[in-house]
N, C-alpha and C positions, 0 to 999 in steps of 0.2 A: 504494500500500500504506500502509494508516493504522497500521499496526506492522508489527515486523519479526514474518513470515510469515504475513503476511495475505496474500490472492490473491481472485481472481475467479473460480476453477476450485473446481470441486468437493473437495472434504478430507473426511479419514475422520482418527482419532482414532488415532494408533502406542501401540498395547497400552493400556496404563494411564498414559501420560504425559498431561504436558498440551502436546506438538505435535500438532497438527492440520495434518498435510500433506498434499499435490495427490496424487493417484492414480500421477504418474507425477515421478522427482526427475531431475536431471543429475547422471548417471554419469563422473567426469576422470579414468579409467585412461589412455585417449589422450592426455590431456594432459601427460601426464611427457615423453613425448616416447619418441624412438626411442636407440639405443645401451643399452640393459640389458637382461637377460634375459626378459622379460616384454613387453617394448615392443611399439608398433604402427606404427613406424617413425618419422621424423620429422617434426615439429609444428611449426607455427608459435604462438608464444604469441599474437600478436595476433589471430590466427584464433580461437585458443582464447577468448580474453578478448571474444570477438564475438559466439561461442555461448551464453557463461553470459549474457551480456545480452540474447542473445534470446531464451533461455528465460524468462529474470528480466521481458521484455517480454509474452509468452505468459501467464504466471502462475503459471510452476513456482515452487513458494517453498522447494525444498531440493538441497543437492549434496553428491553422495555422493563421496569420494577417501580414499584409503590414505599414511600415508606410503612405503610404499614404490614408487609407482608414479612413475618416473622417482627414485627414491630423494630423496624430500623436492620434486620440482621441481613437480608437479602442486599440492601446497599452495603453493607458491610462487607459484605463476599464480591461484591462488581468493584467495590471499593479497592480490595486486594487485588484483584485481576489489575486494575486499572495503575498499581504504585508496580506490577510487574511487568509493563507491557510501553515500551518507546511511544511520547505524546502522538507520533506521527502513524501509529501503530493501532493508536485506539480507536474503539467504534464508539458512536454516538451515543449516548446514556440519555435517556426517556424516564423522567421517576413519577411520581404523582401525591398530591398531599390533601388533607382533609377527612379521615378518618383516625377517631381519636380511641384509644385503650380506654376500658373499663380501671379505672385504678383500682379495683377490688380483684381481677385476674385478668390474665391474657385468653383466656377460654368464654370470658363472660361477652356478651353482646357488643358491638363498639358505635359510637355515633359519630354522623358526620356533620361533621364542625366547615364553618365558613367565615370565623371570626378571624380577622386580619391579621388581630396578634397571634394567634395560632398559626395562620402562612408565615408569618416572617420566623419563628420559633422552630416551626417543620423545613423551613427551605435550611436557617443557617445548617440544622442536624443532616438534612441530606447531603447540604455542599462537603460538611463534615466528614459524613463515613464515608463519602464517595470521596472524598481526598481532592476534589475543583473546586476552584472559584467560579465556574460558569456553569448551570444545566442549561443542555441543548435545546431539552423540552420540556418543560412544568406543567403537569395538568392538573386540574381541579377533577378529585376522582369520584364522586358524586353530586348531585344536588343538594345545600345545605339543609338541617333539619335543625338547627340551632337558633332560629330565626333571623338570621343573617341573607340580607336578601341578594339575588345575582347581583346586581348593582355595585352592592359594595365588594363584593369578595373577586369581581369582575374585574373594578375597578384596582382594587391591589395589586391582581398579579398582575398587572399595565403596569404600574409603578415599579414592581421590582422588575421588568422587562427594561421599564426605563432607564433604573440604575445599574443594566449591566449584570445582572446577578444570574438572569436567566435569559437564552438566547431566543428562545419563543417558544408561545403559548399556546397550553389547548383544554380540551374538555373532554370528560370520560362522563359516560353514562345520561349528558344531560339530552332533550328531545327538543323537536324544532322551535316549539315558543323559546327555551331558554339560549337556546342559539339565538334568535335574531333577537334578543334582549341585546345580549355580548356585545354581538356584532355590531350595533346600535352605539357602542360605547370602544372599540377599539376592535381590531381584528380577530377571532378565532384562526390558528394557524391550523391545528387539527381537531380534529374528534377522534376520542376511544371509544364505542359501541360494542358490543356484543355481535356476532356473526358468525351460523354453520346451517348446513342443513339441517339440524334442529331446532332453532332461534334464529328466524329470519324477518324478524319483524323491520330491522335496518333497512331493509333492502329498499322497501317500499315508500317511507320519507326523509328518511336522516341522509342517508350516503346519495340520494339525486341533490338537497340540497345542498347537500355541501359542494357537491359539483357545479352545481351554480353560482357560488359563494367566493369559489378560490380557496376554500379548506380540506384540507388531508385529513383521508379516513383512514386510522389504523383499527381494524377489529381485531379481537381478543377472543381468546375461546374457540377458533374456527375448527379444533377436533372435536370439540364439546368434552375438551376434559378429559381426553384420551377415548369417549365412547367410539369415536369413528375409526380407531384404528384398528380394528378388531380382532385387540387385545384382552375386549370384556367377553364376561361371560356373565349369569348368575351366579356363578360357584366365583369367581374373579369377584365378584361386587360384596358377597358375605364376607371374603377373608381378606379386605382391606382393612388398615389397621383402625381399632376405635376412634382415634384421631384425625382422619382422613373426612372430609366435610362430604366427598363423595355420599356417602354411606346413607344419608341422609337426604339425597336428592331425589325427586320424583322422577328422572329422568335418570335413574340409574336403580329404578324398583316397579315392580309390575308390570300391566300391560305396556307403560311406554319404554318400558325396558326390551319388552318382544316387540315391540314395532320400531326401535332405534334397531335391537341388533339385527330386524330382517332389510331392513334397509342398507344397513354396513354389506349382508349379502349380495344384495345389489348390485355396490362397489365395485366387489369384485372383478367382475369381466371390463371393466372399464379400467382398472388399475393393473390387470394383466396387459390390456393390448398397448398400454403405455409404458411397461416395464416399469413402475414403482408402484409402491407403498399407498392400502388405502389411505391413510393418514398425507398423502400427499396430494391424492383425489380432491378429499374433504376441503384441503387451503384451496387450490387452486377453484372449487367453486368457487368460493369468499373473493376471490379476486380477480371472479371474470364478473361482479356486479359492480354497475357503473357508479364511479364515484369512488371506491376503492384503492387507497395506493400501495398499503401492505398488511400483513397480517402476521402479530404477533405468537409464536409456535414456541409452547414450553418444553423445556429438556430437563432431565435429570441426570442425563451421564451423556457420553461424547454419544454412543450407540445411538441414542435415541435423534439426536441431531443429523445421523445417517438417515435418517428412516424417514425425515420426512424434506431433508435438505431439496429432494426435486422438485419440489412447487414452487420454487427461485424462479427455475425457467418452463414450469410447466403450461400449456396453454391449451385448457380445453376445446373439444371444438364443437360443432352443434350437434352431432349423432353423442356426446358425451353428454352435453347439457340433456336435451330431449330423454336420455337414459334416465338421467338421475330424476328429472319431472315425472316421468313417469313412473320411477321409485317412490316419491314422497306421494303419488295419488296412492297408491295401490297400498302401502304401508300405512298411511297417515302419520309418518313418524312427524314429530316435531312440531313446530307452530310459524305461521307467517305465512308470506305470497306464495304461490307456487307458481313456477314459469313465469 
């Protein structure tokens, strides 16, 4: 890499910035590790720290993390990659802030905060473990419930954009009225949304408008949490560990557990004649919908970043879409548009 987030893989242009990142970035929710409410059980950091480098080896030139995922420890872990890896070397770090620990435990509910001194408290600690003076991308990662209205919490992170602290801005989770609030008040550079063949609600309003807008959509979740790679099973879903948030999802129990994994079936002949990885299928849906510039794919060991590394340059074509359309009538997996 001749600068930091140069690559070899194909780039598309996030909204109106000037990052030019790879189709698909390294997602660290796993990496916080297990013991808090959101966890995916427990991690080993040097596994972790094996993954971002083999993505960073591959060509992925960005990584997406919260600070609350393992409450600060996931930046703690991109933190160390990032004090062992040449400034010209490193990929783009994505964090996001606004969800705050139960101070009674890490296991107990958390809320999300949009009060201002809370952004400047959560940015200095990010800038912290991540070891910069600059985040590339700061997102606000839900709507606040704090009664802190967009306006204000909109208007803050403008201000730390302004003073340099963060190189641009965006939003996770929020829906089209609270976008053109924003927008109304200074730019939206991306949006984080939710998007897979099982939660496709984005497709329909969020990701055309931001097409129109000049905002970057990164979706999250585009395996559905590993269901599409079809790695699950029912007997898979019972001996995850107590800890694992999975376990607990309706979308990993019941009938929509038989109509997710007949759907993965599906996959199948589609991820054959294109030699990879269902789970490389599943992205590259997410990023043949217009409006889409990458899609955030988590890893927990280098393997796993094999397995779905070909949706970088994977490009469905219409007998693949029309397959999969015809997948989600017949199955009724999931929720949102079809076709």
């Amino acid at each position: 890499m001749s600068e930091r987030g140069a690559t070899t893989l194909p780039t598309h242009q996030l909204g109106r910035s000037d990052l030019h990142i790879t189709r698909v970035g390294l997602g660290a929710w796993a990496m916080g590790g297990g013991g808090w409410v959101f966890g995916w059980g427990g991690q080993d950091d040097d596994e972790s720290i094996a993954a971002i480098r083999r993505a960073l080896e591959l060509g992925v030139n960005w990584i997406d993390t919260a600070a609350v995922y393992g409450f600060g420890h996931s930046e703690e872990v991109i933190g160390r990659l990032l004090r062992e890896v040449p400034e010209d070397e490193r990929p783009y770090v994505f964090t996001k802030w606004g969800v705050r620990q139960d101070p009674a435990g890490k296991m107990l509910p958390t809320q999300r905060v949009g009060d201002p001194a809370f952004l400047r408290e959560e940015l200095e600690a990010s800038l912290s473990r991540l070891g910069v003076d600059q985040i590339d991308l700061y997102q606000v990662h839900w709507p606040a419930e704090d009664g802190t209205s967009l306006e204000e919490y909109w208007g803050a992170m403008l201000e730390m954009q302004q003073k340099g602290l963060v190189r641009h801005i965006g939003l996770s989770n929020h829906g089209v009225d609270l976008l053109e609030r924003a927008e109304a008040l200074g730019h939206v550079d991306s949006l984080q949304p939710p998007l897979s063949l099982l939660k496709r609600d984005a497709a329909l309003e969020i990701a055309p408008w931001c097409a129109d807008h000049g905002t970057g959509v990164i979706v999250y979740s585009p395996m559905q949490a590993g269901l599409l790679t079809g790695a699950f099973s029912a007997d898979r879903v019972a001996a995850l560990p107590e800890d694992d948030w999975r376990r607990a999802s309706p979308l990993f129990n019941g009938a929509a557990l038989e109509a997710n994994l007949a759907l993965v079936d599906a996959m199948r002949p589609i991820a054959a004649r294109h030699g990879c990885s269902l789970g490389a299928v599943a992205i590259a849906w997410t990023l043949s919908v217009r409006g889409v510039t990458g899609a955030i794919v988590g890893a927990r060991r280098p393997s796993q970043v094999d397995g779905w590394i070909a949706a970088a340059t994977l490009e469905l074509d219409e007998q693949d879409l029309a397959a999969l359309t015809t997948a989600l009538r017949e199955t009724g997996a999931g929720s949102g548009p079809i076709g």
